[in-house]
LUMLO-238352 format. One record per residue (C-alpha): x, z, y. Coordinates in steps of 0.05 Angstrom, whole numbers, padded with zeros to 5 digits, always signed. Each point is the difference from the previous one (the first is absolute). Example, Ala and Ser with C-alpha at 12.3 -4.5 7.8 and 13.67 -1.06 7.14 Angstrom:
2
+00246+00156-00090+00027-00013+00069
END
This chain:
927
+01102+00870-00309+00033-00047+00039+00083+00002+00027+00000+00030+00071+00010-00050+00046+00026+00001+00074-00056-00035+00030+00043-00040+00055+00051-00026-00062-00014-00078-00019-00013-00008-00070+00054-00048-00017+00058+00053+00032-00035+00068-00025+00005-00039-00076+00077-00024+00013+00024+00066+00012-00041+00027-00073+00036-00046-00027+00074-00003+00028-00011+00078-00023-00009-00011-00068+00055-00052-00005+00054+00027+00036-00024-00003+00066-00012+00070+00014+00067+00046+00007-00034+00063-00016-00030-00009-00060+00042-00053-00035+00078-00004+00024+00052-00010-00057+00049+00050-00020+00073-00018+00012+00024+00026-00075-00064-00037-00031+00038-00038-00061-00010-00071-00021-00062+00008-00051-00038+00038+00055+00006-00052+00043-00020-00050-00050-00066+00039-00016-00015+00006+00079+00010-00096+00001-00048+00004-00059-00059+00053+00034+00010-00039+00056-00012-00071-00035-00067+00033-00032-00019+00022+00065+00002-00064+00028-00039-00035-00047-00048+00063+00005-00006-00019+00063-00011-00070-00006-00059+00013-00047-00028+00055+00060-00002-00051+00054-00034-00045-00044-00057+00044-00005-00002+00020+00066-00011-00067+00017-00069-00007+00044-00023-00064-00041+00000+00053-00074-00062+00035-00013+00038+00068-00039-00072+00007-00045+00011-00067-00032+00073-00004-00022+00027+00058-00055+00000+00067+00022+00079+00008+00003-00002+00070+00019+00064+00011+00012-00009-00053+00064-00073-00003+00015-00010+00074+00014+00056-00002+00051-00027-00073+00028-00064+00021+00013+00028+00058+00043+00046-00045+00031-00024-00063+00015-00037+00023+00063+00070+00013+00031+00028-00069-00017-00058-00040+00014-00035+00000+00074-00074+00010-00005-00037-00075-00021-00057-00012+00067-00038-00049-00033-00036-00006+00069-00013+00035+00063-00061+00031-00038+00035+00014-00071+00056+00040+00001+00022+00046-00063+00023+00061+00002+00077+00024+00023-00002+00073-00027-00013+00013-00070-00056+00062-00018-00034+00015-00059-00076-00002-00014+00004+00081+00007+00030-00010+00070-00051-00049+00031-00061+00001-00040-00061+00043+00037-00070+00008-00020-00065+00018+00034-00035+00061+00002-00067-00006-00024-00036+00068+00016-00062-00017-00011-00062-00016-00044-00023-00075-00003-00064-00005+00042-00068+00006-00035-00065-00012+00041-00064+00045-00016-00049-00043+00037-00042-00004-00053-00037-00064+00035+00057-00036+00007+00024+00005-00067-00063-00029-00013+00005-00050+00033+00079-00015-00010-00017-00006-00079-00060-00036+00005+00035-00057+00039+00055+00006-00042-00040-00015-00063-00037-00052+00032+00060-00042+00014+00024+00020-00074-00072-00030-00026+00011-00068+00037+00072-00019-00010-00008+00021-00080-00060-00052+00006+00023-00055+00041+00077-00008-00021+00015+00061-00056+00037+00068+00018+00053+00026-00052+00028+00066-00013+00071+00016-00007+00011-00015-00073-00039-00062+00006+00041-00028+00052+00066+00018-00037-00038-00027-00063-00004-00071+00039+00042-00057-00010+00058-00010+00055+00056-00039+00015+00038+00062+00013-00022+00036-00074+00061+00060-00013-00024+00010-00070-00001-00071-00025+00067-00020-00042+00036-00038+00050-00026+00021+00075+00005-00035+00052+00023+00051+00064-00022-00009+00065+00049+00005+00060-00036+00069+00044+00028+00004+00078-00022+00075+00017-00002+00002+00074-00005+00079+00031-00019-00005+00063+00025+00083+00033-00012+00026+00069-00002+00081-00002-00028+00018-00072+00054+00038-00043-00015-00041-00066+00052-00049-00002+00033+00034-00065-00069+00017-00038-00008-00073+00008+00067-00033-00022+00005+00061-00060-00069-00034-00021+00021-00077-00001+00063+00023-00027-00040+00027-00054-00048-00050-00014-00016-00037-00065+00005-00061+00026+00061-00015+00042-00006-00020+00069+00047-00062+00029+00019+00028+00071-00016+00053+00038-00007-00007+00079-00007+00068+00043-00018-00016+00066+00012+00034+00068-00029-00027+00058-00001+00050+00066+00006+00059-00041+00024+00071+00031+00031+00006-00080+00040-00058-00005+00071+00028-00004-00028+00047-00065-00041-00051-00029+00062-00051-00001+00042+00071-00040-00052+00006-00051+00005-00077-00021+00083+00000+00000-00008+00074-00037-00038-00050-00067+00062-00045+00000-00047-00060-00027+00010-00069+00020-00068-00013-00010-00024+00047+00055+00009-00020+00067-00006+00028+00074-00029-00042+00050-00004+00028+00069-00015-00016+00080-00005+00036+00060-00057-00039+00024-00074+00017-00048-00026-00064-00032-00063+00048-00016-00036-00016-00057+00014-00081-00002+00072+00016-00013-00006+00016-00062-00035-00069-00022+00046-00030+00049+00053+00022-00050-00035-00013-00061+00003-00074+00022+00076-00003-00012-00006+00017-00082+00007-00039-00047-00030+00041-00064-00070-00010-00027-00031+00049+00036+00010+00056+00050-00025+00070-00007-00012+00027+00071-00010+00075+00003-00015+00046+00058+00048+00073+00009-00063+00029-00021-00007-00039-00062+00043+00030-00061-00017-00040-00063-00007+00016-00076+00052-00019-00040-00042-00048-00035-00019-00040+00062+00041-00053-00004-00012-00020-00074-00081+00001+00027+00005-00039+00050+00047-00058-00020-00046-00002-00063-00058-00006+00038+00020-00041+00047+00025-00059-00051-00071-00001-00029-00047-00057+00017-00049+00036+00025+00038+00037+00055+00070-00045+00014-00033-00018+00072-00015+00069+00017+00031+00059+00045+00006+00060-00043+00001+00075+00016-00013+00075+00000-00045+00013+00059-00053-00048+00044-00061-00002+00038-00059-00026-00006-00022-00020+00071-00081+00021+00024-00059-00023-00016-00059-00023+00045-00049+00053+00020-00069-00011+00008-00001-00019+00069+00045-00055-00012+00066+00024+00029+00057+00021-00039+00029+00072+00008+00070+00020+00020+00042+00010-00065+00011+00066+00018-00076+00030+00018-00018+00060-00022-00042+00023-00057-00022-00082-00011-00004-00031-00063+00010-00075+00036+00065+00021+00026+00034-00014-00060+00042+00028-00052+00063+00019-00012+00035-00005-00068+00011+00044-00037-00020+00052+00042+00023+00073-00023-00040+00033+00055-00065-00026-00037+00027+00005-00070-00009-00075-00014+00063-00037-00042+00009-00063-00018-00011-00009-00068-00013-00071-00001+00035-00058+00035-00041-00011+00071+00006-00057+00048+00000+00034+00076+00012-00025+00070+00064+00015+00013+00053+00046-00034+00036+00055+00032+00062+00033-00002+00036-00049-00069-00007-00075-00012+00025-00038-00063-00002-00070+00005+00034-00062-00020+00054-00018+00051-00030-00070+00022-00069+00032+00016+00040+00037+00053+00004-00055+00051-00070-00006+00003-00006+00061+00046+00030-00032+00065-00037-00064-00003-00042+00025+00056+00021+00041+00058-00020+00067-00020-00055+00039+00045+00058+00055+00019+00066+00015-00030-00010+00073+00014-00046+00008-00058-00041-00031-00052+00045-00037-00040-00033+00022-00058-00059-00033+00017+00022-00063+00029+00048-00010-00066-00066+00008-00045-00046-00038+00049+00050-00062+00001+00004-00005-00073-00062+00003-00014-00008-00061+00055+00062-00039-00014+00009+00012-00073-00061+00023-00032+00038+00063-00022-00037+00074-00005+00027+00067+00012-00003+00052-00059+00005+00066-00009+00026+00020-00075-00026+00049-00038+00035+00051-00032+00005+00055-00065-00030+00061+00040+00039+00040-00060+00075-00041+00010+00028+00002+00073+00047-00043-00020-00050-00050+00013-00014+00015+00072+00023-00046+00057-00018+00065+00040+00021+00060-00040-00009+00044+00060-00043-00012+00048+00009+00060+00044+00059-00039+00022-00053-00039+00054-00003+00065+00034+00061+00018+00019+00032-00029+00056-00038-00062+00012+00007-00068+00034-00058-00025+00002-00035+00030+00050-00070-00004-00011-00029+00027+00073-00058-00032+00042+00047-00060+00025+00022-00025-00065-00060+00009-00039-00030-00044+00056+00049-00049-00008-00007+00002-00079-00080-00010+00007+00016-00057+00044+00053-00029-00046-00052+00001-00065-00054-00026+00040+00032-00056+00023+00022-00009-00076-00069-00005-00015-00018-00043+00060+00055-00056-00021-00026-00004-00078+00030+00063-00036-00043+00013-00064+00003+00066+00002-00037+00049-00065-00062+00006+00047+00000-00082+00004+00009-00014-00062-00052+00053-00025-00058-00009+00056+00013-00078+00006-00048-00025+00054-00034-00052+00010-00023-00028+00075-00030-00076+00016+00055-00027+00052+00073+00012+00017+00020-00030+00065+00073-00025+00007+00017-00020+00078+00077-00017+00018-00009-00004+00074-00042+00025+00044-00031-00061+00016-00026-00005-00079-00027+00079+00011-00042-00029+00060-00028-00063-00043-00014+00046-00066-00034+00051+00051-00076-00021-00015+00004-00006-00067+00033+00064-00006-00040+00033+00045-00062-00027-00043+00028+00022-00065+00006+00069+00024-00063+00011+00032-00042-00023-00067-00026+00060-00023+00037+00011-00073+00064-00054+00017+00061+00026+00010+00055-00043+00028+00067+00018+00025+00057-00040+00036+00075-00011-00011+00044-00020+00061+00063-00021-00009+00044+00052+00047+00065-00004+00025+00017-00043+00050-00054-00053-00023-00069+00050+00012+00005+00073-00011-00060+00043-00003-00007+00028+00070-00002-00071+00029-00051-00026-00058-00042+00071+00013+00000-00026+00074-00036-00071-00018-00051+00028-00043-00006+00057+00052+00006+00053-00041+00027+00067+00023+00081+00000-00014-00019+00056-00040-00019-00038-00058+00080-00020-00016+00008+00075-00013-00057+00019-00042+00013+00019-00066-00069-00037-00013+00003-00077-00032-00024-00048+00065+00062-00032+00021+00076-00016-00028+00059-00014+00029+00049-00030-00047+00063+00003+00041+00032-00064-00023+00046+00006+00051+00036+00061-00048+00019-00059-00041+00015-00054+00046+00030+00029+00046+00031-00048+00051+00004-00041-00054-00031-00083+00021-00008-00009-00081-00074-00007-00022+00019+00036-00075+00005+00063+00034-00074-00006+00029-00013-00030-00069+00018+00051-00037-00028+00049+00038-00068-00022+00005+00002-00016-00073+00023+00073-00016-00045+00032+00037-00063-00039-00014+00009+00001-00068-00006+00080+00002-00057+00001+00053-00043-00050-00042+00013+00043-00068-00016+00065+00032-00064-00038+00045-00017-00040-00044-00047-00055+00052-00044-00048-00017+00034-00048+00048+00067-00001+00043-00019-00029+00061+00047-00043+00051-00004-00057+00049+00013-00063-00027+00067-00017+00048+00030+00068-00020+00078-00010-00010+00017-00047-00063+00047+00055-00025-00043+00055+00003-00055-00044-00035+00046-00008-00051+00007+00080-00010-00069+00007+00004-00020-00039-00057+00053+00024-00036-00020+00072+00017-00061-00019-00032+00019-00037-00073+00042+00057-00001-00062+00057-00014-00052-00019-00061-00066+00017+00051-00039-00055+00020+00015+00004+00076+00002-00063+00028+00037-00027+00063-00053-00033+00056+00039-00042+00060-00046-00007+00052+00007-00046+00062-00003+00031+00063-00062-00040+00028-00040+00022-00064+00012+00068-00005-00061+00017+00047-00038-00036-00044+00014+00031-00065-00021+00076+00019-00053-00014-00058+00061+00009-00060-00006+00083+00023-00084-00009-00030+00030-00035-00063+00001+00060-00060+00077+00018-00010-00012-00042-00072-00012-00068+00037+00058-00001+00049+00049-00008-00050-00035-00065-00024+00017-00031+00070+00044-00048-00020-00018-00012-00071-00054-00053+00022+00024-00076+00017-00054-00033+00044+00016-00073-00001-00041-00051+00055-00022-00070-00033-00032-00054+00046-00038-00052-00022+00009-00061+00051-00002-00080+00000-00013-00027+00064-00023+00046+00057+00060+00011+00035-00027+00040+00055-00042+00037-00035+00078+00017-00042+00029+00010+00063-00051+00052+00025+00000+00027-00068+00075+00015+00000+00012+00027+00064-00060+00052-00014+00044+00020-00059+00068-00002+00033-00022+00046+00055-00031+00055-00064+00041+00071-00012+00026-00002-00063+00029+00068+00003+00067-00033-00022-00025-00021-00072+00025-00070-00022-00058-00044-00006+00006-00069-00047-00038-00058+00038-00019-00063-00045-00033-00063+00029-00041-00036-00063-00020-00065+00030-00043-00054-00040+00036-00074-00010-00039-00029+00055+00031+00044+00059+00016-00036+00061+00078-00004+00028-00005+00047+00067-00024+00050-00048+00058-00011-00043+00043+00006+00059-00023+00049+00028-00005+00052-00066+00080-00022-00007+00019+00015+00069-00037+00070-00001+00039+00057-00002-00024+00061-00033+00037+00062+00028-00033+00045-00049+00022-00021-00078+00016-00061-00037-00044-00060+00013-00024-00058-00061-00029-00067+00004-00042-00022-00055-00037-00077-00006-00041-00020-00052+00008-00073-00026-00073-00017-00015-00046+00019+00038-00040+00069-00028-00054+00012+00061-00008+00071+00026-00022+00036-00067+00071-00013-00019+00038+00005+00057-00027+00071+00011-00010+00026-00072+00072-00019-00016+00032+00017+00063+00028+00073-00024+00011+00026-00067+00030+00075-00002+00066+00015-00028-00009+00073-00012-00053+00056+00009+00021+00009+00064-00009-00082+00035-00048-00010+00037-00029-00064+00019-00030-00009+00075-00039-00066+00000-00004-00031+00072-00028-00077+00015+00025-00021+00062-00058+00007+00042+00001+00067+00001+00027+00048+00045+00028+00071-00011+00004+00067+00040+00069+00042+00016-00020+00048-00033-00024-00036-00073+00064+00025-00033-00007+00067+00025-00074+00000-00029+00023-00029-00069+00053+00046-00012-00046+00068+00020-00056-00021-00049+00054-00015-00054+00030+00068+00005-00063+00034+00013-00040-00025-00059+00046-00043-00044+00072+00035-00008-00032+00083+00014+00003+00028-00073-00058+00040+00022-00044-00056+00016-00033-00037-00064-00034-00062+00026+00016-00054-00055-00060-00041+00031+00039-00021+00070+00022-00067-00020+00007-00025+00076+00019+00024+00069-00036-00044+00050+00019-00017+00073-00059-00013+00019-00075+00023+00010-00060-00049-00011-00049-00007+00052-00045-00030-00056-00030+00011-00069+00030-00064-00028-00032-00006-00072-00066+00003+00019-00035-00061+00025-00026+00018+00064+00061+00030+00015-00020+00055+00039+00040+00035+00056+00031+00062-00020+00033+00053+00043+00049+00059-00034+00012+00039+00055-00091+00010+00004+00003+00004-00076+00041+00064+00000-00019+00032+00052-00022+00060-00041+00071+00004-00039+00037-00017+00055-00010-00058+00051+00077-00034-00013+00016+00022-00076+00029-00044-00051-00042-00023-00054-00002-00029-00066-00026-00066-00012-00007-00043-00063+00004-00062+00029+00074-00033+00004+00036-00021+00077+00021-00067+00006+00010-00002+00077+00063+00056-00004+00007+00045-00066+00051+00027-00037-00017+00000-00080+00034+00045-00048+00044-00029-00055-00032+00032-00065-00072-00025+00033+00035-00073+00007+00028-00003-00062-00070+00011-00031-00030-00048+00050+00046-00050-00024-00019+00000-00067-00080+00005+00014+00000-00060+00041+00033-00036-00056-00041+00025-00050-00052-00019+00054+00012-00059+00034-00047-00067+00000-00005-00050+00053-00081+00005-00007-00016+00063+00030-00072-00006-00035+00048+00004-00074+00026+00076+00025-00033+00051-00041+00001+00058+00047-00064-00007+00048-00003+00055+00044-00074+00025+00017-00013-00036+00066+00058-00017+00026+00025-00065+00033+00066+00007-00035-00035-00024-00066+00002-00073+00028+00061-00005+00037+00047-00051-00023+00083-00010+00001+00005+00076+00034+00055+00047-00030-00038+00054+00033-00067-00013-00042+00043+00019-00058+00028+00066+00026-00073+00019+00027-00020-00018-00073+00052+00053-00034+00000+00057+00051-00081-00001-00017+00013+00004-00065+00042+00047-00003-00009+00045+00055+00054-00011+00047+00005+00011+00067+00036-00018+00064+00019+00047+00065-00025-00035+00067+00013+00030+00070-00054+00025+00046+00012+00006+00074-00042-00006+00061-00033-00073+00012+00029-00018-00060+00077-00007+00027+00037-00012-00060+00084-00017-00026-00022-00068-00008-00050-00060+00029-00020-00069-00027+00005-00047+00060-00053-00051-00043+00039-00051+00007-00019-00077-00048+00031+00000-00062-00022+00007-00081-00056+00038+00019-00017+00007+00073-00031-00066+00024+00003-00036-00060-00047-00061-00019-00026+00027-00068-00009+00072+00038-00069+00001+00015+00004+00071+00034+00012+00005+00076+00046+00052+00022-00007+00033+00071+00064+00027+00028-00026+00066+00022-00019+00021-00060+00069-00011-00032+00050+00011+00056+00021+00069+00007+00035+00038+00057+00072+00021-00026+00024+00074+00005+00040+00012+00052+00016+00071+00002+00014+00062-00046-00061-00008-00052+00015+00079-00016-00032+00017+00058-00062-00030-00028-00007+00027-00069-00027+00066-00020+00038+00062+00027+00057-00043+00024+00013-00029-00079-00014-00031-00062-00052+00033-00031+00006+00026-00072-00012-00049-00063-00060+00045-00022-00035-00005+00079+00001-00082-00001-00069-00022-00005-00006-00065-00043-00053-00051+00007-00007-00071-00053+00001-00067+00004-00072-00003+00048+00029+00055+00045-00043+00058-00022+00024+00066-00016+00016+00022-00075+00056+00040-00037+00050-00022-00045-00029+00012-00056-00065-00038+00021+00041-00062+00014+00029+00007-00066-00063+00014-00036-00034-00072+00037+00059-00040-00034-00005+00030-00064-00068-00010+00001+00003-00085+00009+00049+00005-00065+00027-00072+00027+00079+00021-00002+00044-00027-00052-00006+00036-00046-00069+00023-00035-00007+00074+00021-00064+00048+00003-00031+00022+00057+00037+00059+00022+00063-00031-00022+00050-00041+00046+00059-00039-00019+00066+00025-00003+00062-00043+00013+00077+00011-00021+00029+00007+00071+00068-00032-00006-00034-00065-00032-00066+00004+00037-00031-00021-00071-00071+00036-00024+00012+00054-00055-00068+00036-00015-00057+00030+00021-00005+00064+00020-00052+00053+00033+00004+00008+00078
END
């Protein structure tokens, strides 16, 4: 009990009058007798010295700087202290929102508890159980599989930083934050830490708006610890306050607990040891969570709260469906406690959350999962030891709530997840159902949203694409204005249905003019989208914003998929809408291939010039293309010039001369030689002439047929630019029309041809490589000495041509190349027949009319040519050999197999077989 006190009495006087009292002060109780002798008044000096040093020792103690439970329990003074020192000492305001307490009670006093009259919930919807359990073990299944699920002894059977039981521990410093508003639980809570067998560091109650301030602050000064402190405000912080606080500590970790949430006394020693394992250091730790909803079949995502739906979630552990958490489970968010190292705390405010009036559960999961790669877990617990609950009674939830969970928040909960999930959280339905679409759109402005419209528009119109986009939001696009270019309804930005997100960068930024912001943000939030979407390609416009390039690529090295990012020009775009026919397996070979132009040139200067501005003025769909100029010794000086003034805007540029002169077989043959599987060599003399759209051609038929792990067609060897008008190895050469010879397949489809382009081809490099070896192997300046006669054909006698040689080992060996086929024969390249090795020469005994070599170049789309608006597959391309007549593959293996004139000795249903990196023949083997 304390000393009654007149309330209007300062400290300082009420104790000077005690005192003068007991010293002489008083004349009631203590006034000397007149006939007191000599010895009396000697015993009364000595009392009175012992009192004084009594006294001394009492004031020492009282002092505000002693902690009385850490100095000897001097009874005698400490008692009496502890009753006094609230009348000598002014209440301590440690701020305007801490203030401890001026009138001493005792736990009895204060301490009030809540009446729980009533039987936790249990649902008998016998569907819904169902359907609650089967989820529930279905998220079990895949986290044991993908990362490993551990029961409660296992966990506390793991090694941890923080081990109790090892011979020297190592302690952990635990901030307990409880965050009160009406709940009478305060004591239930604080008897529990109190109790716990492992120590917390501090204690923080928090009040913020509460109606129960005044006896909240009574029950904290009625424990008398230092450790525990009141923190309170008239103004509610809500539910950020609490992490607010938890930025100020400096322990380990804080333990943030709900008034609903009375813990085990075990929960402390849990969670530190959990938390200092390897395994789950960078996580959020707790009691209770939420696993957010899954997609339903018509591709929307429920409300969290439906009714009677499996894909609206779970809620863990749930008593109502008798499902506890017996094994550690990653969820979306936790509820009601969080345990988590004390750095990992500032990660919540690093965007502006989507309200402060609720979800801060969420948004703290959500942004560590983004910003720190950090998972939310609920732990599981000894259903036969409630000392091992974070939630020992759950019934608590129920009486008088908070949270209110009518029509307006839940809607403003739904939105909060969704646009969670919109912005890359990888939430338990993500990470179980990962998808998989063919193109993710990113647009910063609305101007890029307008250029990426077509393709877009294309993607999602091909029948089994998908293809969504991602705007940048804030103040830069947000998704009503980008729904307004692509004129879509305004709808679309408020379906929960995957078509179009809205990243709000501007929650980061802010007003901020620094690019990391917009950086990071991009980065985060692509990072998550391209895990949970997993696209074949991220498209963009080429001119997009350096810094957000930057966070796009690293969006991408950050996830192991194969996505790949494709920067478009604007002018091209239009002219790519064939990359939504390419198989979702091609696109992500888009950039893997490195298409490198080599011209062959000596003294034709115009025909250069003409040459170079045709492939200047080409769309290169923003690849870097190498140009090399190999030029024999005899080239004349404008030409030199001229190739040194050129400027190539579209990739580095190389001059090679040769010292002696070599003559076109030379020149040509050693013009290119690949560096890697994926060079490829486009031969050009300089009297020809190439379409706009020859790159564009190139790189369909490569991804089409070459880099589509679907398509097997090791034959193609070649893709050429242009289609003969001819049949050139025969000796009448005969006119020869394409577009009449398919007329049955279709009138303009691609074919394969075994005879080689030299007026515009690309070759392959594992083809080349072989080629190169052959024609050594090969090679005599008598044409008559070759080996290899081809039944009737011209080719047999032609002398100091590189192509002779490559028509020599495609026959033998069955290879093929890919020519174009288009109305009057309009093709990606022309040969203006102008003199030169060949044309005109004085040993060439064959004329040449113009006509029947000069093609018209393509001018427009070719798509809308070929069959059903695209390539057609590698199984539909008719083939025809060297003479132009129709045959299979197999046939045009089985004809060089049958002349046995390769080098190497093989039967007749045999070819040769080469080693690919070296180009150098192997074996034999059956076709």
């Amino acid at each position: 009990m304390g000393l009654p006190r007149n309330p209007n009495t300062r400290s300082g006087d009420y104790l000077e009058g005690m005192l003068s009292d007991y010293v002489g002060g008083g004349k009631a109780k203590f006034r000397p007798q007149k006939s007191t002798s000599g010895k009396l008044v000697t015993v009364l000096t000595c009392l009175q010295f012992a009192f004084a040093v009594y006294a001394t020792f009492l004031l020492y103690y009282m002092s505000p700087n002693i902690d009385l439970r850490t100095k000897p329990d001097f009874l005698w003074a400490t008692r009496i202290a502890q009753q006094w020192k609230q009348y000598i000492i002014p209440p301590r305001i440690v701020s305007r929102y801490q203030v401890q307490s001026r009138v001493p009670f005792t736990k009895s006093e204060v301490c009030e508890v809540e009446k729980i009259d009533f039987v936790q919930k249990k649902s008998n919807d016998a569907m819904m159980i169902k359907l609650k359990r089967e989820l529930y073990e279905e998220v079990q299944h895949f986290q044991s599989k993908s990362f490993g699920t551990e029961t409660l002894s296992e966990l506390m059977a793991m090694k941890s930083r923080w081990d109790m039981n090892s011979p020297h521990p190592n302690t952990p410093k635990v901030t307990v934050i409880l965050n009160h508003f009406k709940r009478k639980t305060l004591c239930s809570q604080l008897d529990s830490l109190l109790h716990q067998t492992f120590p917390f560091h501090h204690v923080w109650v928090l009040s913020f708006g509460s109606p129960n301030e005044d006896s909240l602050r009574r029950i904290v000064a009625s424990y008398n610890d230092s450790r525990i402190s009141f923190i309170s405000s008239s103004y509610d912080f809500k539910y950020y306050g609490r992490f607010q606080m938890a930025l100020q500590t400096e322990a380990d970790f804080v333990y943030i607990l709900d008034d609903d949430m009375i813990p085990g006394t075990k929960m402390l020693e849990i969670l530190s040891h959990v938390g200092g394992t390897d395994k789950y250091k960078n996580s959020v730790l707790g009691s209770i969570g939420r696993i957010l909803p899954f997609r339903q079949k018509d591709f929307t995502f429920p409300s969290y709260r439906k009714f009677r739906s499996k894909e609206a979630g779970l809620y863990l552990p749930d008593p109502a469906y008798d499902i506890m958490v017996d094994k550690i489970v990653q969820v979306d968010f936790l509820s009601s406690s969080w345990f988590l190292s004390a750095e990992l705390v500032k990660t919540l405010f690093i965007e502006t959350p989507f309200t402060f009036m609720t979800g801060e559960d969420l948004h703290l999961s959500y942004q560590l999962q983004k910003y720190q790669n950090a998972g939310s877990f609920v732990l599981p617990v000894n259903p036969n030891d409630k000392e091992t609950w974070g939630d020992s009674e759950h019934r608590l939830a129920y009486v008088s709530e908070t949270t209110v969970i009518f029509k307006d928040i839940v809607q403003v909960r739904d939105d909060q997840w969704w646009k969670s999930l919109s912005t890359g959280y990888v939430t338990q339905w993500a990470a179980m159902y990962p998808q998989k679409i063919d193109a993710l759109f990113y647009a910063h402005s609305v101007q890029e949203v307008k250029a990426l419209a077509p393709l877009l528009e294309k993607f999602r119109s091909t029948v089994g694409k998908k293809a969504y986009i991602v705007v940048s939001g804030g103040n830069f696009c947000n998704c009503e204005v980008a729904a307004s270019a692509l004129n879509w309804p305004k709808v679309a930005c408020n379906e929960r249905r995957f078509k179009i997100f809205d990243l709000g960068v501007g929650a980061l930024s802010g007003g901020s003019n620094s690019e990391v912001p917009v950086v990071q943000a991009v980065y985060a939030s692509m990072k998550g989208l391209i895990k949970i979407h997993n696209p074949s390609v991220v498209i963009t416009v080429d001119d997009i914003d350096s810094n957000v390039k930057k966070a796009l690529k690293l969006a991408l090295e950050a996830n192991s998929n194969s996505s790949t990012l494709v920067r478009l020009p604007r002018p091209s775009i239009s002219k790519v809408l064939w990359m939504a026919d390419l198989r979702s397996t091609a696109l992500p070979n888009w950039n893997r291939m490195r298409i490198s132009i080599n011209i062959i040139t000596q003294n034709r200067i115009g025909s250069l010039t003409r040459l170079l501005k045709s492939l200047t003025d080409a769309y290169y769909l923003g690849d870097e293309i190498p140009i090399s100029f190999n030029m024999d010794s005899k080239v004349d000086e404008a030409t030199l010039r001229y190739i040194k003034s050129f400027d190539w805007p579209h990739g580095p540029k190389t001059l090679r001369r040769r010292i002696i002169q070599g003559g076109l077989i030379r020149a040509v043959s050693e013009s290119w030689y690949p560096t890697s599987d994926d060079d490829y060599g486009l031969l050009l003399e300089d009297d020809i002439e190439v379409s706009p759209y020859y790159y564009l051609w190139i790189k369909y038929a490569l991804l089409a047929y070459h880099y589509d792990p679907q398509v097997s067609l090791p034959e193609l060897s070649s893709i050429s630019l242009y289609t003969p008008r001819l049949v050139e190895v025969v000796k009448e050469r005969p006119k020869w029309n394409g577009t009449e010879f398919f007329k049955n397949i279709h009138p303009n489809t691609p074919y394969l041809h075994q005879l080689p382009c030299s007026w515009g081809a690309v070759f392959f490099p594992k083809q080349w490589r072989e080629f190169y070896v052959y024609m050594n192997m090969r090679f005599t300046e008598d044409a008559k000495q070759n080996p290899v006669q081809i039944p009737k054909s011209r080719t047999n006698g032609w002398q100091a041509s590189w192509k002779k040689f490559l028509i020599d080992m495609m026959y033998l060996r069955g290879y093929v190349s890919l020519y174009p086929n288009f109305p009057n024969q309009a093709s990606f390249s022309t040969n203006h027949m102008e003199p030169g090795a060949h044309i005109s020469a004085k040993d060439n005994v064959v004329k040449h009319d113009k006509t029947d070599f000069e093609v018209p170049l393509m001018k427009e789309d070719f798509v809308n040519f070929l069959p059903n608006r695209k390539l057609p597959p590698a199984s539909k391309l008719p083939s025809i050999n060297l003479f132009n007549q129709a045959i299979s593959l197999k046939g045009l293996k089985a004809a060089g197999a049958k002349l046995r004139q390769d080098v190497l000795e093989c039967n007749a249903t045999e070819v040769v077989m080469v080693d690919q990196e070296t180009g150098l023949p192997s074996h034999c083997a059956r076709f």
